[in-house]
N, C-alpha and C positions, 0 to 999 in steps of 0.2 A: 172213558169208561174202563173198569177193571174188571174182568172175570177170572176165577177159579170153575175148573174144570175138575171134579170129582168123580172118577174112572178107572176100573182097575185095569182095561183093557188098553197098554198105553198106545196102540194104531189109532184107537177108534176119541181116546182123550186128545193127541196128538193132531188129529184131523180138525178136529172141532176146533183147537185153539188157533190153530193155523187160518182156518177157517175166521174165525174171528176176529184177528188179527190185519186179515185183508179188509175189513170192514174199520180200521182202525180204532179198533179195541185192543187194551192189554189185556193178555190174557194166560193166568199158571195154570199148572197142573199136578194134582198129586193123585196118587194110585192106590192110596189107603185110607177108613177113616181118622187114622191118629195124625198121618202126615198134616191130611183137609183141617183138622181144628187147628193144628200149629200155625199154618198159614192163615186161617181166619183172628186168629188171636195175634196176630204181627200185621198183618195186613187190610187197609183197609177197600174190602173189595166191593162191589157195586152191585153184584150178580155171581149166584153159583147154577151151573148144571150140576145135578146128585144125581148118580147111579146109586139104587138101591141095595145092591148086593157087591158092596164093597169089603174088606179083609179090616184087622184089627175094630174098629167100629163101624156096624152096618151104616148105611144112609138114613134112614130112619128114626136113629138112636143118633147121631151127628147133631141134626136140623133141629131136636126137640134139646139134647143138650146144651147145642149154642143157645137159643131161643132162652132155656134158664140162667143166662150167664148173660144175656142181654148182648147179645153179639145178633141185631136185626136186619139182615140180607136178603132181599128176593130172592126167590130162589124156583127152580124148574128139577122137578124128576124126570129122568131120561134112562129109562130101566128099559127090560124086556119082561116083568112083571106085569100083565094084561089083565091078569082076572078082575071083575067090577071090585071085590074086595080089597084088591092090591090099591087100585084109585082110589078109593073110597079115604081106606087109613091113610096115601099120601096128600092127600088135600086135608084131611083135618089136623094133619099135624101146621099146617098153613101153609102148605105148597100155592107158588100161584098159578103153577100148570102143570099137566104132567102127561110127558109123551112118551111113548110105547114105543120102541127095537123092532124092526129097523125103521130108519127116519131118513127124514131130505134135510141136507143139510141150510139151506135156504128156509126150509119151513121153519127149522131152528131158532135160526136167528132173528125169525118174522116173529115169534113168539116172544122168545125176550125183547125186542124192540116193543112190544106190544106193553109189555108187563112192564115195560121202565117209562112208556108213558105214562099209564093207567097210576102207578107210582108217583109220580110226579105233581099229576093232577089231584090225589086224593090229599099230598103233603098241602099243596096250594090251597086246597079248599076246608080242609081242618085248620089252616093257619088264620083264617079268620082277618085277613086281611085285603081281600077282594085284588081290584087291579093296581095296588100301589106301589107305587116305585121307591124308593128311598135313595137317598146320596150320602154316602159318608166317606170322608176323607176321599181317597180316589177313586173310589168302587161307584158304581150304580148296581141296585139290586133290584132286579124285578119278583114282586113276591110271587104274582100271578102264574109265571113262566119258570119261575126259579132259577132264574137266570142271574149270574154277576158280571159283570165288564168291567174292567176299569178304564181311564181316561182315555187312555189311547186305543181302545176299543177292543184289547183282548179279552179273552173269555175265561174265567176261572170256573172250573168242571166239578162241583161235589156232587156227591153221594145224596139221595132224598133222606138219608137221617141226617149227614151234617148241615143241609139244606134249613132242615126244621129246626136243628139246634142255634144255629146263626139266625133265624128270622127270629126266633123266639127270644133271644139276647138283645137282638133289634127292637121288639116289641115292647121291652120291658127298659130300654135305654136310661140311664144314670139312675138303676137303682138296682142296689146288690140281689143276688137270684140264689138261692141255696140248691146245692146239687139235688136235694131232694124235691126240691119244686122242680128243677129242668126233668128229671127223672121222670116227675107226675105229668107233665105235659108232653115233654116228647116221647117219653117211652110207656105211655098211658095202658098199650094194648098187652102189656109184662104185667099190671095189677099194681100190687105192692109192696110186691117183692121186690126191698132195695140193696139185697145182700153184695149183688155184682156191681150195682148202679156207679156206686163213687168212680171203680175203677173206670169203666166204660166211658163214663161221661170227661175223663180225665183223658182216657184216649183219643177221643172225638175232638175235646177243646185241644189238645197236640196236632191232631191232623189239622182243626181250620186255622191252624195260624201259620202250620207250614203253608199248605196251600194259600191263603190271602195273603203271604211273604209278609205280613205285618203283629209281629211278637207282642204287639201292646197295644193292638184296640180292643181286644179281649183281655180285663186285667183282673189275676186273681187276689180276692179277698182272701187273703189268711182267716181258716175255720169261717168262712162265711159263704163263700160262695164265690163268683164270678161278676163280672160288670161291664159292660161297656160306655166310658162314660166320656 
C-alpha cells in the first residue's frame, strides 16, 4: 500500500510516514497543496492523510480539485480544525474520516486500515460478481476479496480503483470497452463529466500492466477502446 502524507508541519508528516512505514506501507510526503497534487498526478497512491490548512492550495480545495480531475483516493482529514462546521464541510467534500490535532498515532492508522477495508468491500460488492474467482493466464483473481496471486502464489497489491478497472475488463472479456463506458462504470460516482476521463483511465491501464508485469493481456484498440481477449 501507498500513502501520501499531506502536512505542512514536516515533524508531525515525518512521524506519521515513518509510522506507517513500520507497518509496511510506502509512504510520501509533501508540505504544500501544489507539491500533494503533483505527486497525486505522478503517483499512484492508495490513501492520503490531508491536513486542512496547508500553504499554496488549502486541503479542501486539493480533495474537491483532484475529485474533478478524476484522480479517486481515500482519503482522511487530520487537521486541528474541531468546530462541528469544519467536519461537516470535510465529509461532504467525500472525506472518509476526519480526525482532530492531536491524535494517537495507532488510532491513525486503525482508521485507515479501517477505510481501505470498507473500500475494498463496497469495490467487491458493486462489482456484481459475488464469490468468483477467475484464472487467466498466470493470475488467479479473487473478485470477492480482491485479491490476485499468480501461480507460484505471490500476491500482486492494487489500488480499489485499479481493482475495479481490471475486474470490469474481466467482465467484459473478448469484447472492445470504450473509455467512455470504463469511465461510466468505474468512475460512475464523477457523473458525466468525461473531460479528464481519457487521461485518467490511460493512467490506470499503464499502472495495471506494470504491476501484473504483463504488457499485452490488456490490448489497446486504436480509437476504440481497450480489450482483453
Amino acid at each position: 500500500m501507498h500513502l501520501l502524507v499531506i502536512e505542512d508541519n514536516r515533524a508531525i508528516a515525518e512521524n506519521i510516514a515513518d509510522y506507517f512505514r513500520l507497518k509496511w506501507w510506502e509512504a510520501d510526503t509533501a508540505y504544500d497543496g501544489e507539491r500533494a497534487y503533483e505527486n497525486m498526478r505522478n503517483v499512484e497512491y492508495d490513501f492520503l492523510i490531508v491536513d486542512r490548512m496547508i500553504p499554496e492550495i488549502d486541503g479542501l480545495s486539493l480533495v474537491k480539485m483532484a475529485k474533478q480531475r478524476g484522480i479517486d483516493i481515500p482519503y482522511l482529514f487530520l487537521t486541528a480544525l474541531d468546530k462541528p462546521i469544519d467536519k461537516v464541510e470535510g465529509l461532504s467534500a467525500g472525506a472518509d474520516d476526519y480526525l482532530v490535532k492531536p491524535f494517537n498515532l495507532e488510532e491513525l492508522y486503525l482508521r485507515v486500515s479501517n477505510i481501505m477495508e470498507r473500500t475494498r468491500a463496497q469495490m467487491a460488492n458493486n462489482s456484481g460478481f459475488g464469490n468468483e474467482i477467475i484464472e487467466i493466464e498466470d493470475l488467479e483473481v479473487n473478485l470477492s476479496s480482491q485479491r490476485i496471486r499468480r501461480k507460484d502464489d505471490s500476491e500482486i497489491a492494487l489500488s480499489p480503483k485499479e481493482f475495479a478497472l481490471f475486474a470490469y475488463l474481466l467482465k467484459n472479456r473478448w469484447r472492445i470497452v470504450s473509455r467512455e463506458e470504463i469511465f461510466e462504470h468505474v468512475w460512475k460516482d464523477y457523473g458525466s463529466d468525461f473531460s479528464y476521463g481519457s487521461d485518467t483511465i490511460n493512467v490506470h491501464i499503464a499502472y495495471l500492466r506494470k504491476k501484473l508485469d504483463n504488457p499485452h493481456l490488456i490490448r489497446t484498440v486504436k480509437l476504440a477502446g481497450y480489450v482483453i481477449d
